[in-house]
C-alpha positions in Angstrom: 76.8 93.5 114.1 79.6 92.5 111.9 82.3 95.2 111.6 83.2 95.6 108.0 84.4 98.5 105.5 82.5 99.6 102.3 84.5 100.2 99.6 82.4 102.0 96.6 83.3 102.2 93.1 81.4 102.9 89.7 83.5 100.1 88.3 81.5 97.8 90.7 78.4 95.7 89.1 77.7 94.2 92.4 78.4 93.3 96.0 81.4 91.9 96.8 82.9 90.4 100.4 86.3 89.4 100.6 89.0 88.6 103.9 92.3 90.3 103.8 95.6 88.8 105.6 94.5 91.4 108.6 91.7 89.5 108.9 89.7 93.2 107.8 86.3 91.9 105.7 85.6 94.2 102.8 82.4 95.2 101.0 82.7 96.3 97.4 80.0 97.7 96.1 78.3 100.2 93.5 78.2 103.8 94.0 74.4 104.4 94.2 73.6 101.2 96.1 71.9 101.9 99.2 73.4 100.8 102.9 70.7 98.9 104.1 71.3 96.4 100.9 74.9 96.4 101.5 74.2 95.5 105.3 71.5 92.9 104.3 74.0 90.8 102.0 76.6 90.8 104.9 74.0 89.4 107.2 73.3 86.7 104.2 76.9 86.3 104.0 77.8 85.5 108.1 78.2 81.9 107.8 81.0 82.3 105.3 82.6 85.6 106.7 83.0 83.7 109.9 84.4 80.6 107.8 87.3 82.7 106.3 87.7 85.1 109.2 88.6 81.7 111.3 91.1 80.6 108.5 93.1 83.6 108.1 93.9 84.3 112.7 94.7 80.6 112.4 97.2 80.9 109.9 98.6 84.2 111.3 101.8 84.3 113.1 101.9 85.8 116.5 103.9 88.6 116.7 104.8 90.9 119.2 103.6 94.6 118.0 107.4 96.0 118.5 108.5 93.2 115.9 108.5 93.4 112.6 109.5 90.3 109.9 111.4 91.6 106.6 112.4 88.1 104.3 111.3 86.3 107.3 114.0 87.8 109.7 112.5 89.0 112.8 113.2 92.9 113.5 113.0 95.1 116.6 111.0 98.2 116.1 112.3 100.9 117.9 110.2 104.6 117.8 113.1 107.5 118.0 111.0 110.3 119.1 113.6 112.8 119.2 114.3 112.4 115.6 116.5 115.0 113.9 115.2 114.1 110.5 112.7 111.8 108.7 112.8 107.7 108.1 113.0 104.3 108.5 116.3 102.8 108.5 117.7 99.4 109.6 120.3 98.0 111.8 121.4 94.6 112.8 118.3 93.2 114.2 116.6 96.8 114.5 114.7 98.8 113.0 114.6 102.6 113.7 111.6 104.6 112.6 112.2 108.4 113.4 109.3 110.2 114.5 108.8 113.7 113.7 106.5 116.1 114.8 104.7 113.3 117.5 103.1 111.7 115.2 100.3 109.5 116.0 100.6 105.6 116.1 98.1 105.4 112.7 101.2 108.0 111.1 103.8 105.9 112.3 102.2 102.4 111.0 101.9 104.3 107.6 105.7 105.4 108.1 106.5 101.9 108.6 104.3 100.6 105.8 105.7 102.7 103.1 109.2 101.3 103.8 108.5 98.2 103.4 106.1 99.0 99.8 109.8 100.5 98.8 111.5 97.1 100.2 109.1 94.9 98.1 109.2 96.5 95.0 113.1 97.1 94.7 113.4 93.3 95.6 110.8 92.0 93.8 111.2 94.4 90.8 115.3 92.9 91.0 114.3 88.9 91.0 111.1 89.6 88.7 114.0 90.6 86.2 116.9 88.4 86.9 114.5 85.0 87.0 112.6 86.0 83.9 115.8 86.4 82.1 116.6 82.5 83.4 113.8 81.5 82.3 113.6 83.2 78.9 110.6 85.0 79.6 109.3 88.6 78.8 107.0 90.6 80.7 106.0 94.6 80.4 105.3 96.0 83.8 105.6 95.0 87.5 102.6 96.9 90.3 103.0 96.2 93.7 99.3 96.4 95.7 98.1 94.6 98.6 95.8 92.3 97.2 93.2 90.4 99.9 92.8 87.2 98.1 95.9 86.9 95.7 100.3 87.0 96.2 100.7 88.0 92.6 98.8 87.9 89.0 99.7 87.8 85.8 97.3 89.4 82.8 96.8 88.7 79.2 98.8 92.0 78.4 102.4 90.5 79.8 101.6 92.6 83.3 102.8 91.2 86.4 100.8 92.5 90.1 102.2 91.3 93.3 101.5 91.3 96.7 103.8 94.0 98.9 103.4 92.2 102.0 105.6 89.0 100.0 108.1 91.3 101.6 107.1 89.2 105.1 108.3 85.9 103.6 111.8 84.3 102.9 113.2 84.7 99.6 112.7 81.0 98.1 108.8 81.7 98.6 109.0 85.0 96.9 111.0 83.6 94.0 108.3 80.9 93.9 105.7 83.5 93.4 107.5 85.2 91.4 108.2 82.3 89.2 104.2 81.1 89.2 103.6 84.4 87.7 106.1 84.1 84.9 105.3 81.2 83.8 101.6 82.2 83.6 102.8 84.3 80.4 103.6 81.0 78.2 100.5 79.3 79.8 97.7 81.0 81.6 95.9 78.2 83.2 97.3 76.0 86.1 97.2 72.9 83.3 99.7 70.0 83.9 101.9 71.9 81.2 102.5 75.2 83.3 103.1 73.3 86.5 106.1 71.5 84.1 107.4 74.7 83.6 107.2 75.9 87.1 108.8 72.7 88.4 111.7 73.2 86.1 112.5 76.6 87.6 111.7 75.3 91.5 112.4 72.4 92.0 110.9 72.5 95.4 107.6 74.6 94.2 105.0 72.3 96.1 106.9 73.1 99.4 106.8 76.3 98.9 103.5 76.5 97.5 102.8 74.4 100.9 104.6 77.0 103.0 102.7 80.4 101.3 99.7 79.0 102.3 100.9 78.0 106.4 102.6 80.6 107.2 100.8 84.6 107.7 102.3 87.5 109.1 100.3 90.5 110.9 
């Protein structure tokens, strides 16, 4: 049997499968819908699960689990088990994550994880503002989450969502993303007009558009 995680919400009106970048297939479905439906929709679903599950360990980038890619500069993680105090803090080509208290590996991933949230949205929050003034664009707020299928979004109210995990990729594909985004608040379709606007603010957008796509990080 397929492994896969359920994830319920009364905002659901029905099942849902999607493939995150970890390769992780989720199930989003309705609070009172019973298991044995949600398992028999999967099974339905096998075929394509296995499709996209294929797609994203080919496009991920082997990486050692000691090394760790921050704006596509490689890392060495090093664990500091006798820690004074808590953190993550970086060094030439290391980074030092103290652990306190022996914490397990699933703690220490979290640790880790909650740097680099902080790393993404003090970067992204920074360019989001600086290329938006550039391009004489307004916007109201900026969420970071780690979306399965999407880098960023833009909605109809002027909010901009991106992916945390951007954090992974060098900084002319961030600004890319960042820049798609923006210009989705003048026109919010991917019409020949919008791509004009894009263009004009990255010159090389279809390489890194290209680039976004090839290259995956665990």
């Amino acid at each position: 049997m397929m492994d896969y995680q359920i994830k319920r919400s009364s905002k659901s009106l029905s099942i849902r499968i999607s493939v995150n970048a970890k390769a992780q297939v989720i199930v989003s479905a309705p609070k009172l819908i019973p298991e044995f439906i949600i398992r028999k929709f999967v099974e339905g679903q096998k075929d394509w699960i296995e499709s996209s599950l294929a797609k994203v360990k080919k496009n991920q980038v082997a990486v050692k689990t000691d090394e760790l890619y921050i704006f596509d500069k490689k890392y060495q993680v090093i664990i500091n088990n006798a820690a004074s105090r808590m953190g993550v803090t970086v060094s030439g080509e290391t980074i030092l994550v103290n652990n306190l208290s022996a914490k397990t590996p699933a703690k220490i991933q979290q640790q880790i994880e909650d740097f680099l949230k902080k790393t993404a949205t003090k970067y992204v929050s920074t360019r989001t503002a600086i290329l938006a003034k550039q391009m004489g664009i307004s916007y109201k707020r900026i969420a970071m989450r780690e979306q399965s299928s999407r880098w960023g979004s833009c909605s109809s109210h002027g909010n901009l969502n991106f992916n945390w995990r951007l954090v992974h990729y060098p900084p002319a594909i961030i600004d890319y993303v960042i820049i798609h985004e923006l210009a989705h608040r003048k026109e919010m379709n991917h019409s020949k007009k919008f791509w004009e606007i894009v263009r004009a603010h990255d010159s090389e957008y279809l390489i890194h558009k290209g680039q976004l796509r090839k290259k995956r990080y665990n």
